[in-house]
C-alpha positions as CSV (number, residue, x, y, z in Angstrom):
1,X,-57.7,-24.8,-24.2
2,X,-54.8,-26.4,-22.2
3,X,-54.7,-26.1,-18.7
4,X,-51.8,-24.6,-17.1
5,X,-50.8,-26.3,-14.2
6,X,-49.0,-24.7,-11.4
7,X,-46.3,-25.9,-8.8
8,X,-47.3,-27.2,-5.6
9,X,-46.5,-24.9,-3.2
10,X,-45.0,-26.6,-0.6
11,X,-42.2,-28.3,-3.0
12,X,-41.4,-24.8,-4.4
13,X,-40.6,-23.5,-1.0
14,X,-39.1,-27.0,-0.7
15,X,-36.9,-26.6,-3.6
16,X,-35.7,-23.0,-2.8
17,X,-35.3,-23.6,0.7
18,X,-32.8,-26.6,-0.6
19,X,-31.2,-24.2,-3.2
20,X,-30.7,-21.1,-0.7
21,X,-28.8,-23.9,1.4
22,X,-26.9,-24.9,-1.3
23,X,-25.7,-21.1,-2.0
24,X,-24.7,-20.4,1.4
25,X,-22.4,-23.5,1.8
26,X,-20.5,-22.6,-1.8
27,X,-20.6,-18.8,-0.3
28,X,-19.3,-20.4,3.2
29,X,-16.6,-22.0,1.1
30,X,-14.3,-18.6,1.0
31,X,-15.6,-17.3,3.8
32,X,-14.2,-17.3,7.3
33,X,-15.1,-15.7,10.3
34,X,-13.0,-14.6,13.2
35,X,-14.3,-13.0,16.5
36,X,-12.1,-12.0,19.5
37,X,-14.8,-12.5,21.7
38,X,-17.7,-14.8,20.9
39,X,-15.1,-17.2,18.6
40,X,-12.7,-20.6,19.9
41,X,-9.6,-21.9,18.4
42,X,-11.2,-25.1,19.9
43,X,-14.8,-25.7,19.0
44,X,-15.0,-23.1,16.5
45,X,-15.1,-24.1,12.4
46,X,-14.2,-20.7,11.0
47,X,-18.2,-20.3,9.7
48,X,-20.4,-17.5,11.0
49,X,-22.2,-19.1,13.1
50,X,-18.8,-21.1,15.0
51,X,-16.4,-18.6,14.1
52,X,-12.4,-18.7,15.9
53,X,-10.9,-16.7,17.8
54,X,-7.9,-15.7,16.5
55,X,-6.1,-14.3,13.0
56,X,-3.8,-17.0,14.0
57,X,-5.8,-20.0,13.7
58,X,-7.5,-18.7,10.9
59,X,-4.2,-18.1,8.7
60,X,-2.7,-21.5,10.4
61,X,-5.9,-23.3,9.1
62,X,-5.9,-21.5,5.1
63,X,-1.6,-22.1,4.9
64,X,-2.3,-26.0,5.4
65,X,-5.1,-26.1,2.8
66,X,-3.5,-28.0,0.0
67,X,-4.3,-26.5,-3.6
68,X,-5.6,-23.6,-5.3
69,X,-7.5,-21.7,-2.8
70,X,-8.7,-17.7,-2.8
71,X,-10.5,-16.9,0.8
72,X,-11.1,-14.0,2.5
73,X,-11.1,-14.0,6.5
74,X,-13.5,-11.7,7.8
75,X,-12.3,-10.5,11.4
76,X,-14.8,-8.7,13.9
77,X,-14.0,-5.3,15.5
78,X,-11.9,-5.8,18.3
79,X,-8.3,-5.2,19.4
80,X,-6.5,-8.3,18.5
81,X,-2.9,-8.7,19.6
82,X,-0.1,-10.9,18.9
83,X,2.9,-11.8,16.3
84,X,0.7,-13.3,13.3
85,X,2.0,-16.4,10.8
86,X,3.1,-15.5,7.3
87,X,0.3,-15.9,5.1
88,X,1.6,-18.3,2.4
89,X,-1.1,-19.4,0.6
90,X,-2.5,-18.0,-2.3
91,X,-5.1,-15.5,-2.8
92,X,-6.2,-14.8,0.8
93,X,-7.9,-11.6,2.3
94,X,-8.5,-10.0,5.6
95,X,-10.9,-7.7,6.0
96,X,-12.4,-6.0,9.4
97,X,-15.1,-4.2,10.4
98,X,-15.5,-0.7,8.7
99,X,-18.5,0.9,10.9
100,X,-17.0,4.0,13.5
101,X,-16.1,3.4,16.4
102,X,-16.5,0.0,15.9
103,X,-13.1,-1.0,14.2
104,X,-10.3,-3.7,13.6
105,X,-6.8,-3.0,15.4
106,X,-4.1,-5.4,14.6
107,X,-1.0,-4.6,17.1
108,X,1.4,-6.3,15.2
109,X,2.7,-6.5,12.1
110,X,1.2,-8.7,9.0
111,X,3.1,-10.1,6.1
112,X,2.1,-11.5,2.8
113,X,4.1,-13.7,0.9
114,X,1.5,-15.7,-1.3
115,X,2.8,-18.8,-3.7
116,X,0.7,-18.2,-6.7
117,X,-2.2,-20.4,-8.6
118,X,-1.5,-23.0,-10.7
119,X,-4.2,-22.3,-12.7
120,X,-5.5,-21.0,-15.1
121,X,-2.4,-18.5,-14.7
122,X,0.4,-18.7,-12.3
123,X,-1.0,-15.3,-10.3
124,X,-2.5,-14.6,-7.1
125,X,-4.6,-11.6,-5.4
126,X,-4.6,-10.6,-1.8
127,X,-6.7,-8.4,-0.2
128,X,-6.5,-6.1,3.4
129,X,-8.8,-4.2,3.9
130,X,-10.8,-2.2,6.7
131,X,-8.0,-2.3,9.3
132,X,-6.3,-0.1,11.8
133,X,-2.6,-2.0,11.9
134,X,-0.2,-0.5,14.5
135,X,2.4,-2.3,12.8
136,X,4.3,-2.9,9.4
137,X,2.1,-4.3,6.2
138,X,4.9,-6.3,4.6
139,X,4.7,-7.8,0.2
140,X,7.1,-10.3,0.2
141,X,7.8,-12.5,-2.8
142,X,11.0,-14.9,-2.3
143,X,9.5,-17.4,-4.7
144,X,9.3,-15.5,-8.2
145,X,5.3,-15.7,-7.9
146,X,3.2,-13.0,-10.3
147,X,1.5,-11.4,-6.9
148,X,-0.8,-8.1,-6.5
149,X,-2.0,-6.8,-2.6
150,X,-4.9,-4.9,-3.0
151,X,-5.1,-2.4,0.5
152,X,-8.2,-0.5,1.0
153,X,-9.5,1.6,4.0
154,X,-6.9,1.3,6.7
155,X,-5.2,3.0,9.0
156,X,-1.8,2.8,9.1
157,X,0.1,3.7,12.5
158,X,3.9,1.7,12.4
159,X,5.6,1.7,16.3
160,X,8.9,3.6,16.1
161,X,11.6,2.3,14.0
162,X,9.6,0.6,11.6
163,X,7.7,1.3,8.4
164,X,4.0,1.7,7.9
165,X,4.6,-0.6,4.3
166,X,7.2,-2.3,3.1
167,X,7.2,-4.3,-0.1
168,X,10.4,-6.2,-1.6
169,X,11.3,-8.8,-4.1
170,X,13.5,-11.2,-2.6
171,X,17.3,-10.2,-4.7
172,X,16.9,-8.4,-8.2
173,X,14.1,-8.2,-10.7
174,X,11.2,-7.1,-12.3
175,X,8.6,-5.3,-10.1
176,X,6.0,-6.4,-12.5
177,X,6.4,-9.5,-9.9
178,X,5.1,-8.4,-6.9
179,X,2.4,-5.3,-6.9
180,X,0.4,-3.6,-4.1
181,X,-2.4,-1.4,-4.8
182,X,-3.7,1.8,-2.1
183,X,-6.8,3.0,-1.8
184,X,-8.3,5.8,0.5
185,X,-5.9,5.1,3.0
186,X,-4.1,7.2,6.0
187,X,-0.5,6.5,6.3
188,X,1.3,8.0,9.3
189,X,5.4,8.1,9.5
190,X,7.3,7.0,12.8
191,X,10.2,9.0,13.8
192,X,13.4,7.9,11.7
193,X,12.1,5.3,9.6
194,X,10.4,5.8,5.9
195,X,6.8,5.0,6.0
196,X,7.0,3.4,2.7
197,X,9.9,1.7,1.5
198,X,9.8,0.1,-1.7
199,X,12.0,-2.1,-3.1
200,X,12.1,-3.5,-6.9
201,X,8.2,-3.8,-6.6
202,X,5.7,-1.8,-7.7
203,X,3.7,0.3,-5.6
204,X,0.6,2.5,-6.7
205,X,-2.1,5.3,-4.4
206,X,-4.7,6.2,-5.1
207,X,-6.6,9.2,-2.6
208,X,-4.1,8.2,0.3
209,X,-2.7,10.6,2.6
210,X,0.5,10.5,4.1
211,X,1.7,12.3,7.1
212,X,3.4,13.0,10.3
213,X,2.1,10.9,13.8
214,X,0.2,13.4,15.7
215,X,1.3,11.2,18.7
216,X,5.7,12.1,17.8
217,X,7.4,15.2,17.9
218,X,10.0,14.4,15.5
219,X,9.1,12.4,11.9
220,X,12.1,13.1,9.9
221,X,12.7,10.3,7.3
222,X,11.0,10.6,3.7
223,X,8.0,9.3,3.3
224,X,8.5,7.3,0.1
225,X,11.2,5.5,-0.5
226,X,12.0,3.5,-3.9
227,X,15.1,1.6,-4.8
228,X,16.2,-1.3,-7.0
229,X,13.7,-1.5,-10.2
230,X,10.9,-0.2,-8.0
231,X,8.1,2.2,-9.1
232,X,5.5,4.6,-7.4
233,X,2.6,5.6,-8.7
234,X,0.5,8.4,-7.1
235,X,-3.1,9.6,-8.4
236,X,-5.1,12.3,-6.3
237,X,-2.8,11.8,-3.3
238,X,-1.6,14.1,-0.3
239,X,1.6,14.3,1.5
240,X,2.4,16.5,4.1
241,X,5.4,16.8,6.1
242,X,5.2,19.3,9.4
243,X,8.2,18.8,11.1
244,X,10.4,21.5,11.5
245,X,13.8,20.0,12.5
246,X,17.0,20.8,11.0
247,X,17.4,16.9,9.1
248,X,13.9,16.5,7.4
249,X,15.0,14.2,4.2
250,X,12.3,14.8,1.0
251,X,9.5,13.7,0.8
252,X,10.1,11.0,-1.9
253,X,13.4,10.2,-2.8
254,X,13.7,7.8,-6.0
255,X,16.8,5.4,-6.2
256,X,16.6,3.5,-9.1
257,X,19.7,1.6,-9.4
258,X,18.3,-1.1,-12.1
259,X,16.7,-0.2,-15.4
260,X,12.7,0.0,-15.0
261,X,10.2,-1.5,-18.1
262,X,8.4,2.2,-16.8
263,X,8.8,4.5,-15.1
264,X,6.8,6.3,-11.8
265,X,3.4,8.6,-12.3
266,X,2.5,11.5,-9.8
267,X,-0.7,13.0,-10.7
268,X,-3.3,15.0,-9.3
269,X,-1.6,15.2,-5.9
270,X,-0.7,17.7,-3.4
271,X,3.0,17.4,-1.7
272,X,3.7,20.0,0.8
273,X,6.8,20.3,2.4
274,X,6.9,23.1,5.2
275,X,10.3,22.5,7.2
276,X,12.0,26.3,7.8
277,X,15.8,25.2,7.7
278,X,17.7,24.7,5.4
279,X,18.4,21.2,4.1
280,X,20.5,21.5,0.8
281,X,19.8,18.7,-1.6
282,X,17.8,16.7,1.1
283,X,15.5,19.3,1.5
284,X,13.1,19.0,-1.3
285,X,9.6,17.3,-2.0
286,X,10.8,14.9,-4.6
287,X,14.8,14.1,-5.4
288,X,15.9,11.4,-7.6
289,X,19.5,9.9,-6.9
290,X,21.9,7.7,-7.8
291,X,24.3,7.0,-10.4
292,X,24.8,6.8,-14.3
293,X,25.0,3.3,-15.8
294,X,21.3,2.5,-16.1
295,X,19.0,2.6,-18.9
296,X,16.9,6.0,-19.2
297,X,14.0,5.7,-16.9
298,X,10.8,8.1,-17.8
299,X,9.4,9.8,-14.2
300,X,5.5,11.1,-15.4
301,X,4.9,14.7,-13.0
302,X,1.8,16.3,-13.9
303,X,-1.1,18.5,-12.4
304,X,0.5,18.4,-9.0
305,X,0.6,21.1,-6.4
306,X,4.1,21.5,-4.5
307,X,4.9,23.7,-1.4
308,X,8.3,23.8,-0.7
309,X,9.1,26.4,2.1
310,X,11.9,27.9,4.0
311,X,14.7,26.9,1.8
312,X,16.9,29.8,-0.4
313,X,16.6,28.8,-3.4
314,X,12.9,26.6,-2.9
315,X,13.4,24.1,-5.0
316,X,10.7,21.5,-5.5
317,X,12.3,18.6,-7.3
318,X,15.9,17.8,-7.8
319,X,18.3,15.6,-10.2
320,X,20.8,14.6,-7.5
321,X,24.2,12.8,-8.3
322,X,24.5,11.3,-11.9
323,X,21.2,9.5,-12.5
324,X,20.1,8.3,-16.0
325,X,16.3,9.8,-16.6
326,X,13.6,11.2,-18.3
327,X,11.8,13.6,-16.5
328,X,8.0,14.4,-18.4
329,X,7.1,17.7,-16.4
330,X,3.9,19.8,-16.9
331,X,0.5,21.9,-15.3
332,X,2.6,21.9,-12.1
333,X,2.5,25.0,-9.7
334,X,3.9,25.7,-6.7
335,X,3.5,28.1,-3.8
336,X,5.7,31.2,-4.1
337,X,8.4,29.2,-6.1
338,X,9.3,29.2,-10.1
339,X,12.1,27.5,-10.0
340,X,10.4,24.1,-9.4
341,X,13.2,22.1,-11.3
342,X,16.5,21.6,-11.4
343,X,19.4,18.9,-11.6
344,X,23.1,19.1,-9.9
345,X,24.9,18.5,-13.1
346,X,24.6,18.4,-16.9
347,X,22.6,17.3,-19.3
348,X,19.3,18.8,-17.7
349,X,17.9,22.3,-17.5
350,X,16.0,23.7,-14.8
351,X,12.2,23.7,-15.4
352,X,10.2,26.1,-14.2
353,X,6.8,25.6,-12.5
354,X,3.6,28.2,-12.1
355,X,4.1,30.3,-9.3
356,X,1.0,30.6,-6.7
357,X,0.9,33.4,-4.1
């Protein structure tokens, strides 16, 4: 019988000791560390161990990293203040800490305009995540680049005057270009400025709710705003508007004013609009605008609960102006309302939603 020999034990805790050290610098590789108060712009490496102090020096150091590069900077609970550097590079992440009442709190605003991979395909993801950001989130692509922004548990509370999001492709084009992608996030509006304003990107929600500042008495602007060749897509969201001055605007208004490959989905979501004077044409929960010229677009609003009170005729979605679309409507209902559809002017019909009591 052959005997079976077995490893000496002190070279197999030699050899895994050697490979666990091996696995922790390739994971250190995309990793970077920032603490506000244990880390230094000065002695510290970005590692775990030596992390920096700053978002500042931690961008600064990933922008100047020549080729390819996908990192994710992993910033410690803490309040952390000051006007941050555009991150340029490609693929790069933020994420904070996640644990109550131990959170990240950007004061300032954070923008993303990523050049793209060379390889294997010219396309770059971004990531922010676990963040409370008393600012703007800004998707900027000036450079053409194929570029998605995945955003994930945050807390969203703009200053006054500006948006909570903003994404935008630098002149005219296809918002297959730049994309951003919500999830299970809180968005509150400031006082006269759309929380989201979307322009010929593509923007898609998923279990995000949208609402007024506790903190400001008056939040009048919509909450979603699209123009150019811009889309929004909405699965399982929530907005609520609960402002009752007299110049509430809709909820979502919809400008396309270039043709779309496809259109906008809102699906499963809850839009309740409770404002008690009468608005006209701005007072509704969704309006599309704009003017003939345009390809047809095709608008997808299913399974969706509307509450649109305190106006005569309690309209829930409108066809302002002269706009060229398809409108796919079904398994709506809305609170004490059937006439849930209609446009200002020929060739639609009004389409009429359940009524709940």
């Amino acid at each position: 019988m052959q005997q079976i020999t077995y490893p000496d034990k002190l070279n197999l805790v030699s050899v895994l000791g050697e490979t666990i050290s091996k696995m922790s610098t390739v994971q250190n590789l995309n990793n970077y560390y920032v603490s506000g108060t244990s880390g230094s712009d000065s002695t510290g490496n970005g590692m775990i161990s030596n992390p920096w102090k700053t978002i500042t020096k931690a961008i600064d150091v990933l922008n100047a990293i020549s080729g390819d590069i996908t990192a994710t900077i992993n910033i410690a609970a803490g309040v952390y203040t000051g006007i941050l550097p555009i991150i340029t590079k490609s693929g790069i992440s933020l994420i904070g800490a996640s644990s109550l009442p131990n959170v990240t709190v950007l004061t300032s605003g954070i923008t993303f305009n990523m050049a793209a991979n060379s390889s294997p395909t010219p396309f770059s993801i971004g990531g922010f995540q676990n963040i409370q950001l008393n600012g703007t989130l800004v998707h900027f692509q000036s450079n053409g680049s194929k570029n998605s922004l995945n955003v994930s548990n945050c807390l969203f509370v703009p200053p006054q005057n500006r948006s909570a999001i903003v994404t935008d492709l630098a002149g005219s084009g296809s918002g297959a270009l730049a994309e951003m992608t919500v999830r299970d996030c809180v968005i509150y509006m400031c006082d006269n400025t759309a929380a989201v304003s979307i322009n010929n990107t593509t923007v898609s929600m998923y279990n995000t709710q949208l609402t007024n500042n506790p903190n400001l008495s008056a939040c009048d602007e919509n909450f979603i705003n699209v123009n150019g060749s811009g889309r929004i897509n909405l699965y399982g969201c929530s907005i609520t508007q609960t402002y009752s001055g007299s110049n509430v605007s809709s909820l979502i208004e919809i400008y396309n004013s270039l043709s779309v490959n496809s259109g906008s989905t809102i699906n499963n979501c809850m839009l309740v609009y409770t404002s008690a004077t009468n608005q006209g044409a701005d007072k509704r929960c969704i309006r599309f605008t704009g003017s003939s010229g345009i390809d047809m677009n095709t608008y997808t609003i299913i399974n969706n609960y509307f509450q649109c009170v305190g106006q005569s005729d309690t309209l829930c979605i409108i066809v302002y102006g002269t706009p060229q679309l398809n409108l796919v409507i079904g398994q709506n209902v809305a609170a004490g309302s059937v006439n849930g559809v209609t446009p200002s002017s020929s060739p639609y019909t009004k389409t009429l939603l359940s009524s709940v009591s």
